[in-house]
Backbone as JSON Lines, residues from 0, in Angstrom:
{"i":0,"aa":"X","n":[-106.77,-10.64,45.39],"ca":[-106.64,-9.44,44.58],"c":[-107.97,-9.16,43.89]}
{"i":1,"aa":"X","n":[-108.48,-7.89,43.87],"ca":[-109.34,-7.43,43.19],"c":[-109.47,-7.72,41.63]}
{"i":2,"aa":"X","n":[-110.75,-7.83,41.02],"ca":[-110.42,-7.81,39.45],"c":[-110.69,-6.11,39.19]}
{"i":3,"aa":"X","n":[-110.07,-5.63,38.2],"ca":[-110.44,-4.47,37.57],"c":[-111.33,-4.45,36.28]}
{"i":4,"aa":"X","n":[-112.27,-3.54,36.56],"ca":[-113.76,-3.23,36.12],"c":[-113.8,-2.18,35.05]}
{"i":5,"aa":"X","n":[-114.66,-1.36,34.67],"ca":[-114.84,-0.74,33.51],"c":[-115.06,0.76,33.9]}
{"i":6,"aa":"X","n":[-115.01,0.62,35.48],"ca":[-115.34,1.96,36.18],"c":[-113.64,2.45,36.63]}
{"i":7,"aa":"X","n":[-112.62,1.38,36.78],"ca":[-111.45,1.7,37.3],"c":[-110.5,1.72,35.96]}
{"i":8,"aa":"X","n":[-110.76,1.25,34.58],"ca":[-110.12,1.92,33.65],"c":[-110.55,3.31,33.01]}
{"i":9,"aa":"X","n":[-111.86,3.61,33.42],"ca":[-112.39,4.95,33.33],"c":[-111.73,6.2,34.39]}
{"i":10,"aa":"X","n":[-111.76,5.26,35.38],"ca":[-110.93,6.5,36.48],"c":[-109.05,6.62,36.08]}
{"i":11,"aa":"X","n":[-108.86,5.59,35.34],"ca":[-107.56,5.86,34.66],"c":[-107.08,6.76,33.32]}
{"i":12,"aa":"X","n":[-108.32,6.94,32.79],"ca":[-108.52,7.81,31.94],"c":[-108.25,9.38,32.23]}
{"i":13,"aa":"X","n":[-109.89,9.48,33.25],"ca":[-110.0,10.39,33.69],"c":[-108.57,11.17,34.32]}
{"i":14,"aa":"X","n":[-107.77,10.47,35.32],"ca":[-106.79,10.95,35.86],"c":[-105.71,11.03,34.77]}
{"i":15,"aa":"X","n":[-105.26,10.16,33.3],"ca":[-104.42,11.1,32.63],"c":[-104.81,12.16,32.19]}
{"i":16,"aa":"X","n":[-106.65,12.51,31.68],"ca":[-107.2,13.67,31.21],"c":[-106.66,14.7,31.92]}
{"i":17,"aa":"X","n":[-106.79,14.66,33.11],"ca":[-106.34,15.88,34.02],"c":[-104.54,16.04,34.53]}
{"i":18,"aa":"X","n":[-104.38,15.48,34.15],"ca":[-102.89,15.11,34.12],"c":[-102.08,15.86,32.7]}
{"i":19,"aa":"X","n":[-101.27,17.11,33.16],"ca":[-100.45,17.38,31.99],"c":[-99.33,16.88,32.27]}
{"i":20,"aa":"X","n":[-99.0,17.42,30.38],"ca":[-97.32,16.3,30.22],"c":[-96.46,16.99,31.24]}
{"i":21,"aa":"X","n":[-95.72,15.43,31.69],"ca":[-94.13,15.96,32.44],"c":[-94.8,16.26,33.16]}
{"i":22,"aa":"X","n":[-96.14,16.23,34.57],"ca":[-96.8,16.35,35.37],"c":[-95.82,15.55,37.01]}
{"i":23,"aa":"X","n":[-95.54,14.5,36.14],"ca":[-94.82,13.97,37.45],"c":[-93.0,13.88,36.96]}
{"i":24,"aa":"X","n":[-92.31,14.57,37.81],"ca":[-91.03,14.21,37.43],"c":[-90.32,13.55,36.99]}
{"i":25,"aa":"X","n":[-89.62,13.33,35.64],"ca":[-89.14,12.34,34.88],"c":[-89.85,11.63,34.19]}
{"i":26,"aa":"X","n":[-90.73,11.99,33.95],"ca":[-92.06,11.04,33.66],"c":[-93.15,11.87,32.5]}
{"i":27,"aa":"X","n":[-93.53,11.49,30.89],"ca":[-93.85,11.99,30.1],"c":[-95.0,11.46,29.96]}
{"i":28,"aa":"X","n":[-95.31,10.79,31.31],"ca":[-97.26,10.82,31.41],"c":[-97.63,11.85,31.14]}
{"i":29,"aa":"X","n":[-98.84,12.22,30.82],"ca":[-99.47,13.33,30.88],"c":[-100.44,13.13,29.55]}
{"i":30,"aa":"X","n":[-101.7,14.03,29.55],"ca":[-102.48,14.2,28.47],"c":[-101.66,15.52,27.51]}
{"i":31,"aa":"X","n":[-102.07,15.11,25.98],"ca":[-101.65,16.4,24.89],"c":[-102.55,16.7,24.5]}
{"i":32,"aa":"X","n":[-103.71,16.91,25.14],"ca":[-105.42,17.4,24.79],"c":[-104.77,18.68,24.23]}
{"i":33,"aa":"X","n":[-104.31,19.64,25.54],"ca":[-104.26,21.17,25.15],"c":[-104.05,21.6,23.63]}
{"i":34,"aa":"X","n":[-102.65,20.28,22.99],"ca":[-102.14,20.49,22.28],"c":[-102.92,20.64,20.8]}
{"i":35,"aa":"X","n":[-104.62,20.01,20.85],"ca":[-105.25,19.89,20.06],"c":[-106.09,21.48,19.15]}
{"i":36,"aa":"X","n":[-105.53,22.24,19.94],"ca":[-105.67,23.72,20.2],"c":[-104.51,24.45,18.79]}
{"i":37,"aa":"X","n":[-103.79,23.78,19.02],"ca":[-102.72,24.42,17.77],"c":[-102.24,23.82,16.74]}
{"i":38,"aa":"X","n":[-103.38,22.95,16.38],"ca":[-103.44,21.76,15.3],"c":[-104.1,21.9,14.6]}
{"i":39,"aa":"X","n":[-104.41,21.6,13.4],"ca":[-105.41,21.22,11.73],"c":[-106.03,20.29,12.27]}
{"i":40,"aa":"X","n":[-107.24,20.41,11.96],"ca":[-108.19,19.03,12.26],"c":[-107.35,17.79,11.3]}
{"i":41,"aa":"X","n":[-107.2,18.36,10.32],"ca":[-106.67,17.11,9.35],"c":[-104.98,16.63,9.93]}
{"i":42,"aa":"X","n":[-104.69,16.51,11.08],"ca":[-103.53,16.57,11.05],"c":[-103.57,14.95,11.59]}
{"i":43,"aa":"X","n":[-104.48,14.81,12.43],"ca":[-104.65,13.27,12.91],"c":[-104.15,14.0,14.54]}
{"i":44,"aa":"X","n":[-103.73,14.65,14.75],"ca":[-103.93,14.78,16.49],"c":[-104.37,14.1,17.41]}
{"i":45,"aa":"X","n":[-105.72,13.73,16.79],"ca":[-106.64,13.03,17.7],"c":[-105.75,11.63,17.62]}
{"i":46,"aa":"X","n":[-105.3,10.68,16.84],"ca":[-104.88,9.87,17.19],"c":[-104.03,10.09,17.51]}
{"i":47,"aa":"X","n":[-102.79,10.87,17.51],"ca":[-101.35,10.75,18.37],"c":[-101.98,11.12,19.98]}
{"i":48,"aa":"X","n":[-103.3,11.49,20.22],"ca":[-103.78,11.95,21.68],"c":[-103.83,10.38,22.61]}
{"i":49,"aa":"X","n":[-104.9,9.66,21.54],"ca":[-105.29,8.2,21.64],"c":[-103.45,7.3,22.03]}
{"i":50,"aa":"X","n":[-102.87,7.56,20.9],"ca":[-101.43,6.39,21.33],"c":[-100.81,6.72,22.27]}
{"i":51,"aa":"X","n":[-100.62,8.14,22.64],"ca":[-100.17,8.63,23.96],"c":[-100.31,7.67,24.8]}
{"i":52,"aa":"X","n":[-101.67,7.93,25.1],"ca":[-102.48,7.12,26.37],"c":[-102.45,5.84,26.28]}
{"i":53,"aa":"X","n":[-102.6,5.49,25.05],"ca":[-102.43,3.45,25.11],"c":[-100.8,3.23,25.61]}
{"i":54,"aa":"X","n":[-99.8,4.48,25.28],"ca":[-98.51,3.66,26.01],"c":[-98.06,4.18,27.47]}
{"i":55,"aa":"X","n":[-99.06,5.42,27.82],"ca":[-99.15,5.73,29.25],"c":[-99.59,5.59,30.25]}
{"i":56,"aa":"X","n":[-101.19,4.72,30.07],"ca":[-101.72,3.58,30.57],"c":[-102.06,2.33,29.71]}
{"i":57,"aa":"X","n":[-100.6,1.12,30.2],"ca":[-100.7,-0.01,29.67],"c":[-101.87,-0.53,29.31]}
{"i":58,"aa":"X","n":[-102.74,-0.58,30.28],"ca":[-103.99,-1.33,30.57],"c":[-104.6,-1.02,29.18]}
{"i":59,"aa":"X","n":[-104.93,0.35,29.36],"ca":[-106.06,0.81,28.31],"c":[-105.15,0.2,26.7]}
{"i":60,"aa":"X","n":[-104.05,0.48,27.03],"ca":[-102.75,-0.11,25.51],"c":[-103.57,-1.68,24.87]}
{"i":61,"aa":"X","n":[-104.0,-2.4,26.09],"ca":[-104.11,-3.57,25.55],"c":[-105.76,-3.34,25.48]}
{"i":62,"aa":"X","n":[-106.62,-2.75,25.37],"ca":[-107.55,-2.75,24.87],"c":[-107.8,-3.05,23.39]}
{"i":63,"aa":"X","n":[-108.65,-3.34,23.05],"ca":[-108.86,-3.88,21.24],"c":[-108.67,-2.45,20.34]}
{"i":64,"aa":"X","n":[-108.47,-2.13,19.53],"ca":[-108.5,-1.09,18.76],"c":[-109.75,-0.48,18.82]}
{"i":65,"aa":"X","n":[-110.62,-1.34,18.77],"ca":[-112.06,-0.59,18.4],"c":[-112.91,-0.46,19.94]}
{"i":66,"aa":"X","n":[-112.26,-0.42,20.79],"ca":[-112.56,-0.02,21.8],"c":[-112.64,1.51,22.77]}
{"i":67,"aa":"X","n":[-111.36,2.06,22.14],"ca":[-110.84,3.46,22.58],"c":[-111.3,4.3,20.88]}
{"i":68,"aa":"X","n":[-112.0,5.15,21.68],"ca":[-112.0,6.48,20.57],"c":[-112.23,7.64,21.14]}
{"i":69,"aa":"X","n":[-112.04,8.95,20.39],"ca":[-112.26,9.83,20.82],"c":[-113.13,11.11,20.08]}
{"i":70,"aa":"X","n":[-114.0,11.67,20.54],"ca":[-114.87,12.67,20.23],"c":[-114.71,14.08,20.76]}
{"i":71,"aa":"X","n":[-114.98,14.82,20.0],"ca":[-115.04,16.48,20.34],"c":[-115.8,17.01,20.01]}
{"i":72,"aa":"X","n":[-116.48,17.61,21.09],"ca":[-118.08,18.57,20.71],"c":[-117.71,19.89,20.88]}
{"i":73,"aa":"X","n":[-118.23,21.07,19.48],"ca":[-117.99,22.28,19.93],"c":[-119.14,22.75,20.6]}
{"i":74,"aa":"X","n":[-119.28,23.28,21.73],"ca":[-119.94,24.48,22.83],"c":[-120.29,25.72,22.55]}
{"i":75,"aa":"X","n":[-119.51,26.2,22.13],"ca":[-119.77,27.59,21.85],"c":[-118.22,27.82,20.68]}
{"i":76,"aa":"X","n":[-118.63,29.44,20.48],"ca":[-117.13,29.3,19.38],"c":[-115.61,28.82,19.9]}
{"i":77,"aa":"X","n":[-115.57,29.31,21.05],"ca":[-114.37,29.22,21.93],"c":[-114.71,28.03,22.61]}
{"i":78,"aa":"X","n":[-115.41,26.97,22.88],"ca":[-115.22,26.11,23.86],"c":[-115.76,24.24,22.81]}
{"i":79,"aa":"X","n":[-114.54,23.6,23.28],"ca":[-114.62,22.35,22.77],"c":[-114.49,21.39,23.91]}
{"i":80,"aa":"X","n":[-114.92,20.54,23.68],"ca":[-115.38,19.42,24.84],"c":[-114.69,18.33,24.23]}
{"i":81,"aa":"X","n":[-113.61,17.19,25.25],"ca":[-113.43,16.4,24.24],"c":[-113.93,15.27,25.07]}
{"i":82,"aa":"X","n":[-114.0,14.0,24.5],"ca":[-114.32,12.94,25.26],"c":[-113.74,11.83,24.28]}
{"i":83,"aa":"X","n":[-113.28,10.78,25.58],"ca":[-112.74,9.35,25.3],"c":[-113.66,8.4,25.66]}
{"i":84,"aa":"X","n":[-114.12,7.58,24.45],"ca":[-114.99,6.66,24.59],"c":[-114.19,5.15,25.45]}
{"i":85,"aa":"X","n":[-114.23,4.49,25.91],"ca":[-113.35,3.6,26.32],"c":[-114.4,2.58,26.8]}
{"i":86,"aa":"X","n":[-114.35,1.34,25.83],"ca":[-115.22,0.13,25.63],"c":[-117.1,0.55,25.93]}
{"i":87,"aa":"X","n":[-117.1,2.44,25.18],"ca":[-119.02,2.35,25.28],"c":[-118.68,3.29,26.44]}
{"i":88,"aa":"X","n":[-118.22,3.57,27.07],"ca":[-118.22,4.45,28.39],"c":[-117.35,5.8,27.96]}
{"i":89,"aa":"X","n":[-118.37,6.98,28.2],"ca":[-117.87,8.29,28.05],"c":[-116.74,8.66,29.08]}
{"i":90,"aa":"X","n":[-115.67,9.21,29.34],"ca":[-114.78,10.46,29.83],"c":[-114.97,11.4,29.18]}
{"i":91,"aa":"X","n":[-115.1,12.98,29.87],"ca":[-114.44,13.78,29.53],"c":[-113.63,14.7,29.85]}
{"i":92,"aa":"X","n":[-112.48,14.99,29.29],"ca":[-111.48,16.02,28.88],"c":[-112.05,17.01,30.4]}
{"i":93,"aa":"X","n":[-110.86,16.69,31.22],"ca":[-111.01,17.83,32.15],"c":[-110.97,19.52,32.17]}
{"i":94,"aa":"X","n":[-111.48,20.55,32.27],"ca":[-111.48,21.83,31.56],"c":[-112.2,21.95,30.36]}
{"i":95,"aa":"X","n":[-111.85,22.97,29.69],"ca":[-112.02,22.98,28.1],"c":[-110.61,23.64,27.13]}
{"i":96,"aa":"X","n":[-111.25,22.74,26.15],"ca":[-110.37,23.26,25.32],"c":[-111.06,23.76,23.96]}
């Protein structure tokens, strides 16, 4: 068996990023990026985005706390970029939001 690397929990990322909720039938995988769109910055969003994903990919779940974070750059007025840091290694947020 293969070991898994820092490039194949990144591609696990990546694929819930692009992944909306209820994407696969019966199944409440999915990213709530969009959802960050109709939220207060102060609301903590960003972390209910983060626990999502730690209980929708186990793997990344058992990562250390201070391993997973997440950042958002604004672009222009209308366009935000988000990205998941995951152990020092950038994703980002498929589309924009």
């Amino acid at each position: 068996m293969d070991n898994i690397d820092a490039s194949d929990v990144q591609g696990m990322v990546s694929h819930w990023l692009g992944t909306p909720v209820n994407g696969y039938l019966g199944s409440g995988y999915g990213t709530i990026v969009p959802d960050l769109l109709q939220q207060p910055q102060k609301t903590g969003m960003g972390d209910a985005v983060l626990n999502k994903l730690r209980i929708d990919v186990p793997l990344v779940g058992a990562l250390p706390r201070g391993k997973l974070n997440m950042y958002a750059v604004d672009e222009a007025p209308d366009i935000k970029r988000i990205y998941i840091d995951v152990s020092g290694a950038l994703v980002e947020s498929k589309g924009n939001v």
